[in-house]
N, CA and C of each residue as an Amber inpcrd file, in Angstrom:
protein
   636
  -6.1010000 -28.2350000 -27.2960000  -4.7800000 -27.6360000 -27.0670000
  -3.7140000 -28.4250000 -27.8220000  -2.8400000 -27.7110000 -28.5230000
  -1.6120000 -28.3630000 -29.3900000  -1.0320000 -28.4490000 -28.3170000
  -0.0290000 -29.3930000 -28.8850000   1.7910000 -29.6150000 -28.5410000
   2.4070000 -28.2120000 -28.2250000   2.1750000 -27.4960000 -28.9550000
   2.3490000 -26.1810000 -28.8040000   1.9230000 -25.6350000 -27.2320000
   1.0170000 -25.6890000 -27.6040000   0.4530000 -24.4250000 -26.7440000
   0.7940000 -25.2400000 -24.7320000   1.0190000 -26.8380000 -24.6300000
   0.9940000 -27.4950000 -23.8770000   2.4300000 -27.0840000 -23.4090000
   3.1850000 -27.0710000 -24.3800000   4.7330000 -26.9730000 -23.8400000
   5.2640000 -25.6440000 -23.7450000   4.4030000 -24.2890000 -23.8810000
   4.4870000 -23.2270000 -24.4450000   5.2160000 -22.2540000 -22.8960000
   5.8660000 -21.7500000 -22.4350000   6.4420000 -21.5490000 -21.0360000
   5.2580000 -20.6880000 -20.2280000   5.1070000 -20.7050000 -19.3290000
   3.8060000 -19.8210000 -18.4460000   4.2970000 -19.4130000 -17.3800000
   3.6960000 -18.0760000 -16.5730000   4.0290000 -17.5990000 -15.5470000
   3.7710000 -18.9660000 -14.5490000   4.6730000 -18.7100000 -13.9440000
   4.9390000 -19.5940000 -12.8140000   3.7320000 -19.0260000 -11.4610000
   3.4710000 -17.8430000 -11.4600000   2.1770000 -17.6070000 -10.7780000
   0.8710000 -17.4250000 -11.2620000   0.2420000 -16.9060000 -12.3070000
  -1.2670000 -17.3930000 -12.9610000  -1.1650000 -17.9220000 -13.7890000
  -0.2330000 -18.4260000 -14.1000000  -0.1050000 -19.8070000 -15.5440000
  -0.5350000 -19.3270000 -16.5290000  -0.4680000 -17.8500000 -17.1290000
  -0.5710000 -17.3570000 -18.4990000   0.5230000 -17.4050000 -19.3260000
   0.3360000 -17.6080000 -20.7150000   1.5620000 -17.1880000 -21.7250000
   2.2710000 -16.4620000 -21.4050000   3.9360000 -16.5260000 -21.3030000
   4.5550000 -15.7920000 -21.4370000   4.9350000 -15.2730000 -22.7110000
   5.2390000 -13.8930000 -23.0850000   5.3590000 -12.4890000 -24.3910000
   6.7300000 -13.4170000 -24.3830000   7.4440000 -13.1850000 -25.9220000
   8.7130000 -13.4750000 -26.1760000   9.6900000 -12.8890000 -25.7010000
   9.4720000 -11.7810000 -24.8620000  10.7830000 -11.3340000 -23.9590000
  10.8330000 -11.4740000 -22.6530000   9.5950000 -12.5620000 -22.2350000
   9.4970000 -12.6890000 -20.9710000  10.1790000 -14.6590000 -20.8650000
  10.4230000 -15.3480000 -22.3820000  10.4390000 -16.4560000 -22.2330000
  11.2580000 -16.9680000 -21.4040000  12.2940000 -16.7560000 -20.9440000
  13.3900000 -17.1040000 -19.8440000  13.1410000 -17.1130000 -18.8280000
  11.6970000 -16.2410000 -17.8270000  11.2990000 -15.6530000 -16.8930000
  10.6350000 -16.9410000 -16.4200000  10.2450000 -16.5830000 -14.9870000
   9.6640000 -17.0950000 -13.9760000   8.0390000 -16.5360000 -13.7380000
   8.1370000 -15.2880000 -14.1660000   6.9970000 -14.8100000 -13.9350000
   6.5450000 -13.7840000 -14.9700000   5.2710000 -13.5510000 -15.0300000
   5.1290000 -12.3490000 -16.3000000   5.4180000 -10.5000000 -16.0740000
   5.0930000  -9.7320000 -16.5870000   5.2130000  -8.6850000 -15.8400000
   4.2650000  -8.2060000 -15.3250000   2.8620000  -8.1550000 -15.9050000
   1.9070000  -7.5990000 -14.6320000   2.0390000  -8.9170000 -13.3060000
   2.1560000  -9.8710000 -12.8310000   2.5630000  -9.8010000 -11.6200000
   3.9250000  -9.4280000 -11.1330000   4.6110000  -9.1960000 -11.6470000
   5.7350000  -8.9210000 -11.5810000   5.1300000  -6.8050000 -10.6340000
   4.8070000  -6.4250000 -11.7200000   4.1240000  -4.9510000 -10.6100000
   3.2640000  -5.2150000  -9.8490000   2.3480000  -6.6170000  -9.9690000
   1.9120000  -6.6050000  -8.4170000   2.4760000  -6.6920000  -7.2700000
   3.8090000  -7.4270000  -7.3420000   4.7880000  -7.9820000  -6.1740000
   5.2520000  -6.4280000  -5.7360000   5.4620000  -5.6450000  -6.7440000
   6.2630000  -4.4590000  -6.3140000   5.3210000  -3.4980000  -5.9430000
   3.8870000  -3.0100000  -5.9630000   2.7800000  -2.5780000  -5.8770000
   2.4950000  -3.1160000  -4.3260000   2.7240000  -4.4700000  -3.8470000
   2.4460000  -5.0180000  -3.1120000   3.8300000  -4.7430000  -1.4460000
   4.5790000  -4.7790000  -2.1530000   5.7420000  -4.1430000  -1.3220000
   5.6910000  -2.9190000  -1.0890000   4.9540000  -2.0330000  -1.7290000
   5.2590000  -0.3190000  -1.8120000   4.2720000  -0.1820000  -0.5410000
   3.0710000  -0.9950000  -0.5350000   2.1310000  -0.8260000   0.4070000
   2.0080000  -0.5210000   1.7620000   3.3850000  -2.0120000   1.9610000
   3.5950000  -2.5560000   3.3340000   4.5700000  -0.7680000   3.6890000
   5.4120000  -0.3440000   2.8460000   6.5170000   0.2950000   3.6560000
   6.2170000   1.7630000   4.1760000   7.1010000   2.3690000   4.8380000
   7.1680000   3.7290000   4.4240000   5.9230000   4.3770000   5.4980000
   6.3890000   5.7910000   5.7640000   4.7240000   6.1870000   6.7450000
   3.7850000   5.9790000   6.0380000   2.7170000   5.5030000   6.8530000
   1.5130000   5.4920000   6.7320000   1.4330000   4.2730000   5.6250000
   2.3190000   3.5540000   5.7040000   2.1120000   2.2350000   5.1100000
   1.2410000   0.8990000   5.9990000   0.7770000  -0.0750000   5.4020000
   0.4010000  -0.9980000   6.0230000   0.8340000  -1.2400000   7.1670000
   2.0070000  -1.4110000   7.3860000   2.7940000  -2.2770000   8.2620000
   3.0400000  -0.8050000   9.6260000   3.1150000   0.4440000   9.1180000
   3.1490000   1.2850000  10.3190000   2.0340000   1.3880000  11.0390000
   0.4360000   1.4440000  10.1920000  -0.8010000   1.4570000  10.6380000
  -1.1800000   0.5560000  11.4040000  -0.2600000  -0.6340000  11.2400000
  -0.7170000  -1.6770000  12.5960000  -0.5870000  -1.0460000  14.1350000
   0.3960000   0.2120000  14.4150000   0.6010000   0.3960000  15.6450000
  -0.8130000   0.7110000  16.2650000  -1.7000000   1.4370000  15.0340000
  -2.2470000   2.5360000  15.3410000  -3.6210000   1.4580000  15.9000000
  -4.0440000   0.2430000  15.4090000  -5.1650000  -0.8840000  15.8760000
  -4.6820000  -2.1910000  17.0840000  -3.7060000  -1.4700000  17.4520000
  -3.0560000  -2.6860000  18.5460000  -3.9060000  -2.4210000  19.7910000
  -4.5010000  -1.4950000  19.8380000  -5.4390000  -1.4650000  21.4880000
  -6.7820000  -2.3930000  20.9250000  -7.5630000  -2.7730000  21.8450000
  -9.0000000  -3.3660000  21.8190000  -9.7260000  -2.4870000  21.1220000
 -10.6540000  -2.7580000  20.2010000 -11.8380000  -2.0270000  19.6470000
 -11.6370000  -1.0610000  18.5070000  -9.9300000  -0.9310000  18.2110000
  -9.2520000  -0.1690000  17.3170000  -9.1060000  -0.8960000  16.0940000
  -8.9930000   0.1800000  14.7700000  -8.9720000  -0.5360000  13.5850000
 -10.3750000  -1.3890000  13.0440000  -9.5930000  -2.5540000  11.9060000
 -10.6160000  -3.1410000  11.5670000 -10.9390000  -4.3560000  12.3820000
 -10.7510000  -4.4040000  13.5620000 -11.0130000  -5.5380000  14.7700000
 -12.5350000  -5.3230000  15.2310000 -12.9040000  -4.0210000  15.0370000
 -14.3870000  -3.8150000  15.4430000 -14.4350000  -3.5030000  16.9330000
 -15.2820000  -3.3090000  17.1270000 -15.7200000  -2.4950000  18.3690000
 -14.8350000  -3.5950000  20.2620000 -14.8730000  -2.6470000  21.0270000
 -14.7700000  -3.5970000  22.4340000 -15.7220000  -4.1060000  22.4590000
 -15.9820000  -5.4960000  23.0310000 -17.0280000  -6.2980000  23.5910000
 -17.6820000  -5.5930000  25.2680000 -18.6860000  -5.0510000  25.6070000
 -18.5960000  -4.4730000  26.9180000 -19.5500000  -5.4150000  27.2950000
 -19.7720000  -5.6240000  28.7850000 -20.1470000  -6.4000000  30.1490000
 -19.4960000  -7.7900000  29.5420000 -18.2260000  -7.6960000  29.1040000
 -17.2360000  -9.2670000  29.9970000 -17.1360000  -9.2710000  31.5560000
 -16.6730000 -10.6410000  32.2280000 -16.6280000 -10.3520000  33.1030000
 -15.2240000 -10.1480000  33.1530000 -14.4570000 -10.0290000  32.2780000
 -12.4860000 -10.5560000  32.5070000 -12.5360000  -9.3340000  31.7580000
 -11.0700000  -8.7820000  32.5550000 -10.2820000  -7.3730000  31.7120000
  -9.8620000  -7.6690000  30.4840000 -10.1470000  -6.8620000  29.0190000
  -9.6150000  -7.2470000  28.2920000  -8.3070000  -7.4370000  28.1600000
  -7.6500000  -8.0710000  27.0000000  -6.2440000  -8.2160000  26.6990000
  -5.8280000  -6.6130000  26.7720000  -4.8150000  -6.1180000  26.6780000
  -4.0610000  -4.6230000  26.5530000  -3.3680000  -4.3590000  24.9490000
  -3.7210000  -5.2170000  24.4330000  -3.5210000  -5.2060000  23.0200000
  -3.7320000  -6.6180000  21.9820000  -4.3770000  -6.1370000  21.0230000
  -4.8410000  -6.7740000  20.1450000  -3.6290000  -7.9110000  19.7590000
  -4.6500000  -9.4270000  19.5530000  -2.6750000 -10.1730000  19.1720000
  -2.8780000 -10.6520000  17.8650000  -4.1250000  -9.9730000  16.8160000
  -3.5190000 -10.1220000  15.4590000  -2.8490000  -9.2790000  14.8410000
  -3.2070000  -7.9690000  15.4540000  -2.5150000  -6.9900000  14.8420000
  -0.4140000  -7.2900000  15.1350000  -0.9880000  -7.3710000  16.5850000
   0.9150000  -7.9530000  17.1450000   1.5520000  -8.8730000  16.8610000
   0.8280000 -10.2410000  16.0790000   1.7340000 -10.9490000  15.5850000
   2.2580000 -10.7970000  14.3010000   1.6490000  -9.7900000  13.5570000
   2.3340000  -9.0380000  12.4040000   2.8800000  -8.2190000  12.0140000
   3.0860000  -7.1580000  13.3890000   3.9680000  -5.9300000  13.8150000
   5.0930000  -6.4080000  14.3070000   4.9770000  -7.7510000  14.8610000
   6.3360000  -8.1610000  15.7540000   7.2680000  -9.1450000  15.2590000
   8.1630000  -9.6020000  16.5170000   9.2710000 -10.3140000  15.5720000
   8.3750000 -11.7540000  15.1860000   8.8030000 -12.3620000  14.3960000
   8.1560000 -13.3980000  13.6650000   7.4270000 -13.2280000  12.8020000
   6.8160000 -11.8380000  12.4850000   5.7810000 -11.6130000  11.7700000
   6.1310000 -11.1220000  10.3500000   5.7000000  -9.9680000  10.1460000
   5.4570000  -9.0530000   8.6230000   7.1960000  -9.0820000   8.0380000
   7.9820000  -8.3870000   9.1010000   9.2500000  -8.3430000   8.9000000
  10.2650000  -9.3810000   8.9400000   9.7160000 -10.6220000   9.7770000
  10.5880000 -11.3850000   9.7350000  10.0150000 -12.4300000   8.9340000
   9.3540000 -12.7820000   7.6500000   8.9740000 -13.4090000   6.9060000
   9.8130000 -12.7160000   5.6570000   9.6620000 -11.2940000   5.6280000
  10.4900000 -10.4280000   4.0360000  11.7380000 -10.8710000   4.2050000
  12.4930000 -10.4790000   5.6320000  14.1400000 -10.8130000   5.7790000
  14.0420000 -12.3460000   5.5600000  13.6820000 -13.0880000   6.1320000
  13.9200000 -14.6610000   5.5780000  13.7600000 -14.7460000   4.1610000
  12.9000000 -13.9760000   2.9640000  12.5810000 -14.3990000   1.8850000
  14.2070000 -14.0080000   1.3970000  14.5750000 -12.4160000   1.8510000
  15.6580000 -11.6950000   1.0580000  17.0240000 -12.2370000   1.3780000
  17.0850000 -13.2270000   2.6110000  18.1620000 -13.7920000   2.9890000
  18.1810000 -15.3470000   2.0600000  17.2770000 -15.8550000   1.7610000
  17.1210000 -16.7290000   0.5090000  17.4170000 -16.1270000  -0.7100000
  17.3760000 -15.1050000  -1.0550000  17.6270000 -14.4110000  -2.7800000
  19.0720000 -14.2850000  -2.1260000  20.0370000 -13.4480000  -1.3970000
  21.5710000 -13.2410000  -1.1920000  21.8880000 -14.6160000  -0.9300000
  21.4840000 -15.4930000  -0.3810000  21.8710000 -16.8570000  -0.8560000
  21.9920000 -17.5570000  -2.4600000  21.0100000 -17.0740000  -2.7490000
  20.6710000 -17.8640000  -4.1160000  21.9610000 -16.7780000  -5.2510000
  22.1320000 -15.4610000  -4.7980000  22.8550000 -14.9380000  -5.5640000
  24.5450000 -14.7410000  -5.0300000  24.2660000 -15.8560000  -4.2620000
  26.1030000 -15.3900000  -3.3960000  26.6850000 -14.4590000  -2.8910000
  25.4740000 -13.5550000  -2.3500000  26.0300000 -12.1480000  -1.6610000
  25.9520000 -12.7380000  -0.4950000  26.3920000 -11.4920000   0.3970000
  26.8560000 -11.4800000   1.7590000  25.3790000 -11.4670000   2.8360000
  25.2600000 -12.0130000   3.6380000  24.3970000 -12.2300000   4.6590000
  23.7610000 -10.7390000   4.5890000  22.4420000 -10.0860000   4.6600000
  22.2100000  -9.0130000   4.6560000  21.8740000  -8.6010000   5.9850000
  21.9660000  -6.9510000   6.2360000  22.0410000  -6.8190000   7.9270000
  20.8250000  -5.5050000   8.3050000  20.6570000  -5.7640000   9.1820000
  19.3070000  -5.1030000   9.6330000  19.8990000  -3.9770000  10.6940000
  19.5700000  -2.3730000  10.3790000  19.4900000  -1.5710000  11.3450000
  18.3180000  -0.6350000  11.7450000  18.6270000  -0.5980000  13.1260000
  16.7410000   0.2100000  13.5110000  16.0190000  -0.8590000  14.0370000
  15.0500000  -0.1970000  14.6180000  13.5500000  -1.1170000  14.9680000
  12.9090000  -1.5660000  13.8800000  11.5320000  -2.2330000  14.0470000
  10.9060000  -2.8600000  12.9290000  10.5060000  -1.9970000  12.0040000
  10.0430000  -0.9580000  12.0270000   9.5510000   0.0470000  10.9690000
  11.1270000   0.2540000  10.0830000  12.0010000   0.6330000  10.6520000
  12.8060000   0.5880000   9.8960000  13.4150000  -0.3590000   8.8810000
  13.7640000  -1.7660000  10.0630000  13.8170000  -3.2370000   9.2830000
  13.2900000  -3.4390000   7.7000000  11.2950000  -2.6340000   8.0530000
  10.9270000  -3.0440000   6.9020000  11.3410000  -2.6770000   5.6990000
  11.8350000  -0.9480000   6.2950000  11.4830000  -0.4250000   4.9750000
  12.9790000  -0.5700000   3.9990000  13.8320000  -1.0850000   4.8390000
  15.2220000  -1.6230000   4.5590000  15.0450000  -3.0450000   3.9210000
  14.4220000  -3.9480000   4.3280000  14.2820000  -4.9570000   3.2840000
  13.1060000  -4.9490000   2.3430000  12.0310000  -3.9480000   2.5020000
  11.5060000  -3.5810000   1.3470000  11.8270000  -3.3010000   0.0720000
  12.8280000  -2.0780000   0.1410000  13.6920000  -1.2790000  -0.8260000
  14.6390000  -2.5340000  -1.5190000  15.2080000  -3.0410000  -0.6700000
  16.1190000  -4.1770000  -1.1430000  15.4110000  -5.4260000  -1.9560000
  14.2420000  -6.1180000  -1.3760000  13.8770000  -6.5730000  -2.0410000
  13.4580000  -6.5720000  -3.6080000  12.9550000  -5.0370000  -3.5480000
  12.0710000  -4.3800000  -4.7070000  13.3830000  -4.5970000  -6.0550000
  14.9910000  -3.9970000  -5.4350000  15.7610000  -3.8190000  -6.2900000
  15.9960000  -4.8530000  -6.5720000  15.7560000  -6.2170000  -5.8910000
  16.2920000  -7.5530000  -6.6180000  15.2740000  -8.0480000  -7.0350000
  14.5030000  -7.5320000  -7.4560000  12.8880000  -8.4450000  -7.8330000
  13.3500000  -8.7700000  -9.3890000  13.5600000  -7.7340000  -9.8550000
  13.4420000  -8.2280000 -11.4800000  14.4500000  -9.5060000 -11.9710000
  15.7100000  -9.8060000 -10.5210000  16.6540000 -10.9490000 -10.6660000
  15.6700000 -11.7110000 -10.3800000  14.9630000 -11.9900000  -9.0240000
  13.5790000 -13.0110000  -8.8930000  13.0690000 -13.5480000  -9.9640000
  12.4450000 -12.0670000 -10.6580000  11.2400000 -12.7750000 -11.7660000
  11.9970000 -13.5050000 -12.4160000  13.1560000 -13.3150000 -12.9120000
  13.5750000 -14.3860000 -13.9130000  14.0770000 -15.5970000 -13.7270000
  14.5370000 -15.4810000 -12.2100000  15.6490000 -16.4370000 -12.1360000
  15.1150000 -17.3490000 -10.4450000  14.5050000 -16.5900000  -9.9250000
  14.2370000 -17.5710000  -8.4150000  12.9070000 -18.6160000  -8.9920000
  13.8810000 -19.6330000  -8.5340000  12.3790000 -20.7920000  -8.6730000
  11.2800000 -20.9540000  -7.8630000  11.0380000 -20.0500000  -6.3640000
  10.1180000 -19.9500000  -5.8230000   9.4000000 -18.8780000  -6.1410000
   9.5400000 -18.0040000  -7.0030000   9.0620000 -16.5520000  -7.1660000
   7.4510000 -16.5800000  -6.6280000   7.0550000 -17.7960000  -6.9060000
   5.2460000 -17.7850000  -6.9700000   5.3000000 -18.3850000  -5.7130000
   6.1560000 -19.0500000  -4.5960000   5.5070000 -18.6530000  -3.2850000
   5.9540000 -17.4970000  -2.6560000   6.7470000 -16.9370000  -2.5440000
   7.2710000 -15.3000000  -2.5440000   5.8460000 -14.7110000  -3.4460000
   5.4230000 -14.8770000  -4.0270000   4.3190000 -13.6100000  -4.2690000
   2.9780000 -14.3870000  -3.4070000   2.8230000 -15.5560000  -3.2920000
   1.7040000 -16.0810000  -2.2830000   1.7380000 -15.4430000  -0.9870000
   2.9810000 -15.7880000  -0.7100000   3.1690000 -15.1610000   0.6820000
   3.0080000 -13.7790000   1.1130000   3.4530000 -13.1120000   0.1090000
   3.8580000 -11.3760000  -0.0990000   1.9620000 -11.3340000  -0.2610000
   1.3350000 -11.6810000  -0.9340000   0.0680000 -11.4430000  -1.1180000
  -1.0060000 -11.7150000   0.1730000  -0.4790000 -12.7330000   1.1790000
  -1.4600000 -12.9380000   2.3760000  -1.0170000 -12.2710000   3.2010000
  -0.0160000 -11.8430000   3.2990000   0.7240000 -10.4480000   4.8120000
  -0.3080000  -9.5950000   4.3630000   0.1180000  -9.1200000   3.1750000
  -0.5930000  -7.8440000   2.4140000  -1.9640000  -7.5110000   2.8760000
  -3.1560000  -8.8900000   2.3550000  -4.0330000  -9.1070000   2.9300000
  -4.6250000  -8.9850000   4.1160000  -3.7190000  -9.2980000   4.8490000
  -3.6670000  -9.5400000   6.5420000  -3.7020000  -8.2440000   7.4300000
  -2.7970000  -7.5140000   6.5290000  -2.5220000  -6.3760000   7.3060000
  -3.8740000  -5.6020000   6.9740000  -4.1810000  -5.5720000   5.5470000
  -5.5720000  -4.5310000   5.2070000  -6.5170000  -4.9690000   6.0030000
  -6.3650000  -6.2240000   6.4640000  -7.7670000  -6.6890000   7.6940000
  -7.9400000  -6.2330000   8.2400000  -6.6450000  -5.6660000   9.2910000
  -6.7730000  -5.5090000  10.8300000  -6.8760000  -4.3730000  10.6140000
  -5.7370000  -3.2850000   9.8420000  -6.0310000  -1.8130000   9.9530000
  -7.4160000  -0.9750000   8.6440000  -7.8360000  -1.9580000   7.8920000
  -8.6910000  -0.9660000   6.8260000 -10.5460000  -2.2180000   7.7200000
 -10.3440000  -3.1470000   8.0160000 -11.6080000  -4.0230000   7.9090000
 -11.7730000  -4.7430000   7.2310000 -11.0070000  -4.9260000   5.9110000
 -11.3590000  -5.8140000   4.9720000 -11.6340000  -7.3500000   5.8170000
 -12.7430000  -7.6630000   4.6310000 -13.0880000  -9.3510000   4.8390000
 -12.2210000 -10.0450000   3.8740000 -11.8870000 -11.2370000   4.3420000
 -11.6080000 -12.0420000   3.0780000 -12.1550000 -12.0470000   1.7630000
 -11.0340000 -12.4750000   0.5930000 -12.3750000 -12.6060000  -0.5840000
 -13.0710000 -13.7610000  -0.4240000 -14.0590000 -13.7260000  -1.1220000
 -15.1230000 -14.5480000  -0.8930000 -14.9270000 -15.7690000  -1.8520000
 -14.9900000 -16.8810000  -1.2870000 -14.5990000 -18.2940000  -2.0720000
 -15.8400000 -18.6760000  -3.0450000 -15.7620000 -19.2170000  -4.0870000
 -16.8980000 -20.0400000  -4.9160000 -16.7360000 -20.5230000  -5.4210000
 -17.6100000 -21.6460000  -5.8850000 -17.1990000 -23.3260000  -6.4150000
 -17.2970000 -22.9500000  -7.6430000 -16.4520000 -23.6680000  -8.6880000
 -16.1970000 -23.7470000  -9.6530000 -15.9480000 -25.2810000 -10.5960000
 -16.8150000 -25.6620000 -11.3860000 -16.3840000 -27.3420000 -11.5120000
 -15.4200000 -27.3680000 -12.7450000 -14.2610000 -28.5940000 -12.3380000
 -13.4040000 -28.4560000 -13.3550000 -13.6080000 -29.5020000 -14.4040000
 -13.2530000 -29.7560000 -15.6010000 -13.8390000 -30.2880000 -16.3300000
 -14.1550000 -31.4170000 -16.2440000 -13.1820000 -32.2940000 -15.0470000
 -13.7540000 -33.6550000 -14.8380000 -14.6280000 -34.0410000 -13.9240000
 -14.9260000 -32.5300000 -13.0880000 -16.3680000 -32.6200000 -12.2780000
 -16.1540000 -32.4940000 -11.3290000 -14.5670000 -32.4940000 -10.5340000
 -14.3260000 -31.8930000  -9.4330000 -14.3080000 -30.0910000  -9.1170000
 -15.3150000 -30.2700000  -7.5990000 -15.4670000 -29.0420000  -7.4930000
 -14.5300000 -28.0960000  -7.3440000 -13.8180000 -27.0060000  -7.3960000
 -12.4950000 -26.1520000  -7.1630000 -13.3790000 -24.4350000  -6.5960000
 -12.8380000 -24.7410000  -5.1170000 -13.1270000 -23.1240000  -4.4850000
 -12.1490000 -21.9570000  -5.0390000 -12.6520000 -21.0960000  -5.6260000
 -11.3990000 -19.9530000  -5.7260000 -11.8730000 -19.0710000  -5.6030000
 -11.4260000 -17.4180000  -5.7660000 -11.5640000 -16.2790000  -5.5040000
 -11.8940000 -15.8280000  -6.8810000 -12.1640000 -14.3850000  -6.4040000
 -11.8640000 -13.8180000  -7.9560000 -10.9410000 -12.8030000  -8.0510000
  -9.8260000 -12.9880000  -6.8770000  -8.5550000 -12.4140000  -7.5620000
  -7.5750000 -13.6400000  -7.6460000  -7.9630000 -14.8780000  -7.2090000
  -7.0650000 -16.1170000  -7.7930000  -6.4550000 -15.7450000  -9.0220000
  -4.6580000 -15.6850000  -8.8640000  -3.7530000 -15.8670000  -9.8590000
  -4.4940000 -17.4410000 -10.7060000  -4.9030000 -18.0740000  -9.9350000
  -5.1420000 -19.4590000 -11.1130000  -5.1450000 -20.8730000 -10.0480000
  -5.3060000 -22.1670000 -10.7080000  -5.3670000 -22.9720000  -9.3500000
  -5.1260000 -24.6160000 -10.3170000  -4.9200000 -25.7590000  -9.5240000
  -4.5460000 -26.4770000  -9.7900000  -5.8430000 -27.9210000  -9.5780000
  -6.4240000 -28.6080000 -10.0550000  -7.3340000 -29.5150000  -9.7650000
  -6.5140000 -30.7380000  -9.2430000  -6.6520000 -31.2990000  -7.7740000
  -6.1400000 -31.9330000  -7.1320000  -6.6830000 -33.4600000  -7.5920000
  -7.5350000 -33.3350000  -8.8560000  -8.5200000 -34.1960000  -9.0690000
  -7.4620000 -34.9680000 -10.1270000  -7.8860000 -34.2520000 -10.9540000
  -6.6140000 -34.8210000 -12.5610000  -5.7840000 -34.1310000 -12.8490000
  -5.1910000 -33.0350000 -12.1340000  -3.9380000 -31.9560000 -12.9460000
  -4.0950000 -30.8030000 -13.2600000  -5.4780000 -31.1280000 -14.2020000
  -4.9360000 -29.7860000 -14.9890000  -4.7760000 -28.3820000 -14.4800000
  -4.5780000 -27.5410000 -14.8040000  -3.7060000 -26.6340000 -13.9730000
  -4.6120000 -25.6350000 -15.0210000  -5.1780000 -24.8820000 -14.2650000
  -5.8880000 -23.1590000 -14.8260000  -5.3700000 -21.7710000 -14.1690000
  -5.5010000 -20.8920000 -15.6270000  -5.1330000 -19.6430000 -14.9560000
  -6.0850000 -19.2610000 -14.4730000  -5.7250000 -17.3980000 -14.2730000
  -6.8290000 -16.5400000 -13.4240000  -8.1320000 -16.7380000 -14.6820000
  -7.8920000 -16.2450000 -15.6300000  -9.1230000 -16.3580000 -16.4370000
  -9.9210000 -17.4270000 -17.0140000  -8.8050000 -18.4000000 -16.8390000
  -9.5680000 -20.6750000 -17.2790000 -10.3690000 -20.3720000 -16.5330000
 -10.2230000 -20.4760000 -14.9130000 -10.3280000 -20.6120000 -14.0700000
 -11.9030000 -19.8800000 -13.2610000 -11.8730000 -18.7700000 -13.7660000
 -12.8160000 -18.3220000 -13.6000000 -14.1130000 -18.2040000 -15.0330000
 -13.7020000 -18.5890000 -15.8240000 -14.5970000 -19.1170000 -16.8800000
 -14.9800000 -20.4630000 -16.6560000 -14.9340000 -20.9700000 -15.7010000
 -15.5800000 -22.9420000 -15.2470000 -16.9220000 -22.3820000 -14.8220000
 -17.7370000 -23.5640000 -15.0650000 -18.9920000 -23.1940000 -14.8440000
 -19.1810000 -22.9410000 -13.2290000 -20.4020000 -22.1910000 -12.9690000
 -20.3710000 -22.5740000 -11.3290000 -21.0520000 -23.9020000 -11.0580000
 -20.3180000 -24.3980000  -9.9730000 -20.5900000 -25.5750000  -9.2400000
 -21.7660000 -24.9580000  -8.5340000 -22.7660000 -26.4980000  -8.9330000
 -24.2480000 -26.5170000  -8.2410000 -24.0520000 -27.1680000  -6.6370000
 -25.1410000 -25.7550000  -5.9520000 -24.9590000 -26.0320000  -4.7920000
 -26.0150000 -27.4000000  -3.9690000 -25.1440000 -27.6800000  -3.0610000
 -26.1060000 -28.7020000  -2.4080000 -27.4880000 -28.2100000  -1.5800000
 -28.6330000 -29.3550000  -2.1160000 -29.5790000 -28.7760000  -1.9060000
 -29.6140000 -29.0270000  -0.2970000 -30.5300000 -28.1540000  -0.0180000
 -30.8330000 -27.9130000   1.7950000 -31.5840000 -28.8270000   2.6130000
């Protein structure tokens, strides 16, 4: 790697080259439509975030079946689905992010009307319209899309079933092992530094497993 290519500016979330009209930016543009791809999800009927109502009983959704002959009544509603339908959760993680961007841009405190379905889809919309100020200009943009990416996640758990992605070792060039995914934006070796994107990253050899 040149001088060049070392000092060369990179998305701040998979650490790829940034195109010459992205050089000022924070982030590139395909994540840049994931963040907004990723917001469109949560809102709106029959979005993520409404489908949670629908897995809040026992045995509903992707929680899997009731457990039958307990001896104790079950709970009356599911509390992963509820800690992400409710306050503290899905909605009150977006309003804290969007009350950090009207900070960062000197607007006025932003204000919430309606219940939570509404909340969302009110700081959804809002968010979405200030994203492209984000990509360029918020210096957290890449934990705002971490974060925006594990709700996301979270929610497809409870209401679709999804499993996690599946982790696998990867050795980095100085021999430390590195777990990642294979939708990892990219990852950092806690070992010596160096810092890989989605595709370094998943071009490392696989790490040999320990024998049994």
């Amino acid at each position: 790697m040149n001088l060049d290519d070392a000092t060369a500016p990179t998305c701040t979330i998979c650490r790829r080259g940034l195109y010459e009209h992205e050089l000022t930016h924070q982030a590139c543009g395909p994540c840049a439509e994931r963040i907004d791809l990723r917001l469109q999800e949560l809102a709106g009927p029959g979005g993520l975030y409404d489908r949670l109502s629908a897995v809040l009983t026992p045995g509903a959704g992707g929680g899997g079946p009731a457990v039958s002959g307990s001896r104790t009544a079950p709970l009356p509603v599911r509390l992963e689905p509820l800690s992400l339908a409710a306050k503290g959760g899905v909605v009150t993680i977006l309003q804290t992010w969007l009350i950090d961007w009207h900070e960062q841009l000197g607007y006025l405190h932003p204000r919430w009307d309606g219940g939570f379905q509404r909340q969302l889809d009110q700081v959804v919309q809002r968010l979405r319209v200030l994203l492209p100020w984000a990509v360029e200009r918020h210096p957290a943009i890449a934990e705002f899309a971490v974060e925006l990416s594990t709700i996301v996640r979270q929610c497809r758990g409870q209401v679709d079933g999804e499993r996690p992605p599946r982790r696998i070792g990867v050795t980095c060039t100085c021999g430390r092992t590195l777990k990642v995914t294979l939708d990892t934006p990219g990852t950092r070796c806690p070992a010596c530094g160096t810092q890989y994107g989605h595709s370094e990253v998943l071009g490392l050899p696989l790490a040999e497993r320990n024998a049994a």
